[in-house]
Phi, psi and omega in degrees: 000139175317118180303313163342308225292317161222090186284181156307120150356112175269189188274336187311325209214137164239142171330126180251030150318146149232177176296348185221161174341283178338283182274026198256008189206122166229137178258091167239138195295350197226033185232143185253148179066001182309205146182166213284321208311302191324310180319305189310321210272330204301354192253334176276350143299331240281307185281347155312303174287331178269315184302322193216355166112334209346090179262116212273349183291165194263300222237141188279332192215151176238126170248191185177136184205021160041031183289303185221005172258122163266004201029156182285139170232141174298024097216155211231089179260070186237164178255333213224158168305334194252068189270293169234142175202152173279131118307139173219042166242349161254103187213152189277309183236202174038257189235338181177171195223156180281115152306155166209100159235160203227130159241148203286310205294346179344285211218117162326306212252344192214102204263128151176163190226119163254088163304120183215178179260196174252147165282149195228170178241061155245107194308015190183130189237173144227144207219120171229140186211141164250133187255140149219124163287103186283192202275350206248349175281100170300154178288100201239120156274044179231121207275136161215158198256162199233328158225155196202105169262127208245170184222136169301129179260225214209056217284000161257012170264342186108001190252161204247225184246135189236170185273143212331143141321301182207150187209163187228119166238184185257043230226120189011083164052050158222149158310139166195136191247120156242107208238119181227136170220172171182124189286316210296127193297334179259119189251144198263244173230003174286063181246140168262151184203143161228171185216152247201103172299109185235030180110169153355173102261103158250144179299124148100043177197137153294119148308045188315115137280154131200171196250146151221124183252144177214105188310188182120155182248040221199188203253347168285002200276156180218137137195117196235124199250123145261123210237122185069005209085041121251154198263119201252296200236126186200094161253116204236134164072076181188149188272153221190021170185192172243145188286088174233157196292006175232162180275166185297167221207116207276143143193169195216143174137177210246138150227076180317082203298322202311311203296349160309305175238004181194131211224146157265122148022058182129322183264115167241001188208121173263129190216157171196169175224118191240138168214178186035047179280128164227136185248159189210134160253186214282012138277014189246188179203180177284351165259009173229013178247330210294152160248157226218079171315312209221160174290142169302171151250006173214139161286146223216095173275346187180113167259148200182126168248102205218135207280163173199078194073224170276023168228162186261173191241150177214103115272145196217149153216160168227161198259324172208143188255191217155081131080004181294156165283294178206180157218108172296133183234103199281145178224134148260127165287316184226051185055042194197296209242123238229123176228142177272152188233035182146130151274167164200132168282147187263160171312334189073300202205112185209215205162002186249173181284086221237164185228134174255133171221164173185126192231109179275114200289354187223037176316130178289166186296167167088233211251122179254133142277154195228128162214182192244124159246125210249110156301113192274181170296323184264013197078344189285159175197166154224191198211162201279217184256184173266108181224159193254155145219164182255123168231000000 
């Protein structure tokens, strides 16, 4: 195997292991190198992890930034040296980027080349990541997938390994989120599933994602996508996994079920490029996972929503302003369709610690949702997380 493939941890990259026993082993068939300890530990977690969430990293955001490093991951589902590799002529920031190629001839039975984390019990997440497609990834109408949070399932229980909860594929040149759930504890093939239009694949340019997830298999599930900094998906109060005792597990790189029995015509080699991935847990936020060629214009350190009689409250602060403009300040009845109800001119340019307030005098009855659309000098923007209230 290419020594490139897993060098030694730099100061640079942090592990995406976690620490204790309870997660250090999944016996999944299609992950290499694995052990048993985790199975032992997952059922005496099992109401910790579904109930509250625990958080178990040691570090709130784990980054890869792929310079000179690949870093460790808890599974490495690759065949060939040249499978996962670094690059450093195509890269969105810093010195390089992770190559990912897939040839049909790799592996008879399991075509894919993969990077993934451990499973873990963290109820809530934040995930930022860059996609490149080059010009030669053909229009394939056959859907494969490209991120994946995959789920352990509960193999002491009888149950067997299933398809990802949720994953971001591909299928003739579009973006597509597939979302699978099932309240039941043992899940079988009874899953509800949708599949979900989240734009374009344009060629030969970087994609900036990023995720905000908050698991559940119940009417409590979040999962809100951005795509460049527009807010694409805000699926709010909908179930989004399966009930099993540790939550789903990031992983990236392509994987092609199809070319096991049926194949299109003419595509025999996959290639892309990921850089600047950061997972975050429920301290993290969208400025700080997003990947960041040029600095945002503001860091968003706190958002915060609150009834104060018949109105509502808006507090945000932030730590450095970058050239910011303004801040829109948005209300939705049903996450989907966006009115502006208010401004605050922003500092423009600061390192210090600013306070935000904004009081919205007319909340509609029911469920108001609220976010920030945060406006630079030049009009680029982005937009904060979501938050709700009930009146």
């Amino acid at each position: 195997m290419n020594p490139r493939i897993l060098p030694a941890l730099s100061r640079h990259i942090l592990t995406c292991s976690v620490f204790f026993s309870l997660v250090s082993g999944c016996k999944n068939p299609d992950v290499i190198d694995q052990n048993q300890k985790g199975l032992d530990a997952s059922a005496t977690a099992e109401s910790i992890a579904r109930n509250t969430g625990t958080l178990i990293d040691e570090e709130p955001i784990r980054r890869y930034h792929f310079d000179d490093e690949i870093g460790n991951w808890y599974e490495n589902s690759t065949c060939c040296p040249w499978s996962i590799t670094l690059n450093n002529s195509i890269k969105r920031a810093g010195a390089g980027s992770l190559k990912v190629e897939l040839k049909r001839e790799d592996t008879p039975n399991d075509h894919r080349a993969e990077l993934g984390c451990s499973p873990n019990m963290n109820k809530e997440g934040w995930y930022g990541f860059s996609l490149f497609f080059p010009s030669s990834f053909a229009k394939e109408s056959i859907e494969e997938s490209i991120v994946q949070w995959n789920s352990l399932p509960d193999l002491k229980e009888g149950e067997s390994w299933r398809s990802a909860p949720l994953f971001l594929g591909v299928l003739n040149d579009r973006y597509v989120l597939e979302i699978r759930s099932d309240a039941n504890r043992i899940t079988t093939h009874n899953f509800s599933f949708s599949r979900l239009d989240l734009g374009p694949v344009e060629k030969e340019t970087w994609h900036d994602w990023v995720f905000h997830i908050k698991w559940a298999y119940d009417n409590t599930g979040v999962i809100e996508v951005w795509k460049n900094g527009h807010l694409v998906l805000s699926r709010l109060n909908q179930p989004n996994s399966y009930n099993d005792a540790l939550f789903p597990y990031f992983k990236v790189g392509i994987y092609k079920w199809d070319w096991t029995t049926k194949a299109t015509a003419g595509i025999d080699s996959r290639t892309m490029f990921v850089d600047e991935i950061s997972i975050g847990n429920h301290t993290a936020d969208f400025n700080k996972v997003s990947p960041q060629a040029a600095p945002l214009p503001v860091t968003l350190v706190s958002f915060a929503v609150a009834k104060l009689g018949l109105v509502s409250q808006l507090k945000w602060s932030t730590t450095q302003e970058v050239n910011a403009d303004r801040f829109v300040i948005q209300r939705s009845t049903n996450a989907k369709n966006w009115q502006n109800v208010g401004e605050k001119v922003a500092n423009g340019v600061s390192k210090n610690l600013i306070n935000y307030t904004f009081t919205d005098q007319k909340p509609v009855k029911g469920t108001s949702y609220y976010r920030l659309k945060i406006v630079d000098k030049d009009q680029t923007y982005a937009y904060s997380s979501i938050k709700s209230l009930k009146f």
